[in-house]
Residue, then its C-alpha position, 0 to 999 in steps of 0.5 A: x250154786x243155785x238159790x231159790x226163794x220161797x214161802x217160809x215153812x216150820x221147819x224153817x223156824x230154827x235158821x231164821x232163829x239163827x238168823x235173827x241173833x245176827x242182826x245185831x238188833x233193831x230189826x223189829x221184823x225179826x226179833x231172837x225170839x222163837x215165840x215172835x217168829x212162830x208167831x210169824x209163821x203160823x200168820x204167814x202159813x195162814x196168809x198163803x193158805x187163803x185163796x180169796x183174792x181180796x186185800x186183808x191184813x196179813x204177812x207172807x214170810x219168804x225165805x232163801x234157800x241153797x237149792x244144793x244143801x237146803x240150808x235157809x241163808x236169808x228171809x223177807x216179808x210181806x205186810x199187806x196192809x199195815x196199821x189194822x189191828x195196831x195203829x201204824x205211827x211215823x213221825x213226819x218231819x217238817x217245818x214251822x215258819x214265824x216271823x217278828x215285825x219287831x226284830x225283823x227276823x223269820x225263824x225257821x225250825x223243823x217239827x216232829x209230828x206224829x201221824x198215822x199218814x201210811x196207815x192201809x199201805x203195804x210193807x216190804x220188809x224183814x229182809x235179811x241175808x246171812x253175812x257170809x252170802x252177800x255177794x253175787x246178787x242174793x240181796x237183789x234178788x231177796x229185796x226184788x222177789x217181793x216185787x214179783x210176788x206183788x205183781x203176781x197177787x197184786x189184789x192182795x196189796x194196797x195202792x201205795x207201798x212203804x218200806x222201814x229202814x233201820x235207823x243208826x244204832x251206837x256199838x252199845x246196841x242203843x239208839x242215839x234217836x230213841x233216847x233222845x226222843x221217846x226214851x224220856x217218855x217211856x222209862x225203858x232203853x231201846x231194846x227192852x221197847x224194840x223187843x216189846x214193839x216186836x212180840x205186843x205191837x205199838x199200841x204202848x206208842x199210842x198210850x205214852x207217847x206225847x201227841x205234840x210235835x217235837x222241835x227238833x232244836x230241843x234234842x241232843x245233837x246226837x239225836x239230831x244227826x241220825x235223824x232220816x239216815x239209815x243203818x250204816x249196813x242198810x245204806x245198800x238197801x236205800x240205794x236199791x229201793x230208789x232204783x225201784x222207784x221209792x223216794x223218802x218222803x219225811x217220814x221217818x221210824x219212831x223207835x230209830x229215826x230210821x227214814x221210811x221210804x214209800x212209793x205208789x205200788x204200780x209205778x215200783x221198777x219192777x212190778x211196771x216192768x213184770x211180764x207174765x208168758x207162757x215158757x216155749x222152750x228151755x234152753x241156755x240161751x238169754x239175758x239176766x233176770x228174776x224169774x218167778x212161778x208158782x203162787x201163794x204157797x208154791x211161789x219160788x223166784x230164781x236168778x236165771x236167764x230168758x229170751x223173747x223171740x218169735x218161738x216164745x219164752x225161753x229159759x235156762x235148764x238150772x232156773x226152770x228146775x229151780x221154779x220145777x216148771x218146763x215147756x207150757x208153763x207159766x212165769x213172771x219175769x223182769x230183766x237184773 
């Protein structure tokens, strides 16, 4: 069974749709809302469509697809340079030290601080892999595909990276964090503000949320706790962004709590390690790898397998009718 990913398409609207009542909410990139997703799309189909090799402020949506029966069983996206048209807020987790000459004591708490620190970075994000299809790497190969389509457009991405992770949400749908903290400035539960966040942006932050940092001694335990730790069903995804080289650096998502985890573009695994060559030859032979052709809008990425030698690349027949490339034809590839 062979899965592709490529750039999102109309027709596609109803699996993401589908898709997205699945996630069981928070997933701010991929919100149940027909409309929102639209939305996305016609951005995406926009972003794809420019050929001015220039950064701007644009999304690209990929979706992965059973080469076999068409269906579309998982989506990421690409966000090239975030905070533009709404400012982009993180809380940033810090400490603040004070020491009494009188009592001889120092005291240590930690802050919350609103910053717009990741504004102008890139974003990976909105990856979702329908339940029924997490095994046999299809996660790998959604979450790392983005990296192939960085490194084969990288003018269209800035010099630093982010990714969001989603934060620990209760069985209720809510989030311990949110009530803690802007649900007390805000007057609406987590999902009314995650689904407003989703289809207006977060300019709403900027008007009501309080500009003083916050000690974290002053929150409920419950929020506390969640402070930086992801989704219980994100845990997966950490651990493959610090293979690639991100690192939580104390920012953290203002609606959840969830940590945002960063990296400089050029030094992620598997954009470093990407090598663009031209296919000698098509063959079952070589070792495990993304492989990925096209670009912008005919960009498709495989699991396959290649081999160097002095004859040249060579890759496997099932990957080269995938990405519908054969012998002269151009890839970009980075070993599993």
């Amino acid at each position: 069974m062979t899965f592709v990913i490529r750039a999102a398409r109309d027709e596609d609207l109803q699996a993401l749709y589908e898709m997205a009542k699945l996630t069981g909410g928070g997933f701010t990139n991929l919100p149940p809302e027909k409309d929102a997703l639209r939305a996305k799309l016609d951005r995406s189909h926009q972003a794809f469509a420019r050929t001015d090799d220039s950064i701007a402020d644009e999304l690209f949506v990929l979706v992965l697809e059973n080469v076999e029966t068409g269906e579309v069983r998982g989506t990421c996206q690409l966000f090239t340079q975030v905070g533009q048209k709404w400012p982009f807020y993180s809380y940033r987790l810090g400490m603040v030290t004070k020491h009494s000459q009188e009592l001889n004591r120092t005291f240590r708490a930690q802050l919350l601080s609103l910053a717009n620190d990741l504004e102008g970075s890139s974003e990976v994000g909105g990856l979702f892999l329908h339940p029924k299809e997490r095994a046999g790497g299809l996660g790998m190969l959604l979450a790392r595909s983005r990296y192939l389509f960085i490194a084969r457009h990288r003018a269209r991405f800035g010099d630093r990276i982010l990714a969001e992770l989603r934060g620990v949400i209760d069985e209720a749908g809510g989030s311990p964090f949110w009530d803690g903290v802007a649900g007390r400035f805000f007057g609406m539960s987590f999902q009314e503000a995650d689904e407003f966040n989703a289809l207006h942006g977060n300019q709403f932050i900027a008007d009501l949320m309080p500009k003083h940092p916050i000690y974290t001694a002053m929150l409920t335990e419950s929020a506390r706790a969640v402070i930086g730790r992801p989704h219980p069903n994100g845990r997966a995804a950490m651990r493959m962004l610090e293979n690639e080289g991100f690192a939580w650096e104390n920012y953290i998502d203002i609606f959840d709590g969830g940590p945002t985890m960063t990296a400089r573009t050029d030094q992620v695994k598997s954009i470093r390690e990407a090598r663009t060559e031209t296919v000698r030859a098509v063959g079952e032979a070589g070792e495990p790898a993304l492989v990925a052709g096209g670009h912008l809008a005919d960009f498709r990425c495989v699991l396959g397998k290649v081999a160097t030698g002095q004859d040249g690349l060579r890759i496997d027949a099932g990957s080269a009718a995938a990405l519908d490339i054969g012998e002269g034809g151009e890839v970009i590839h980075v070993a599993r």
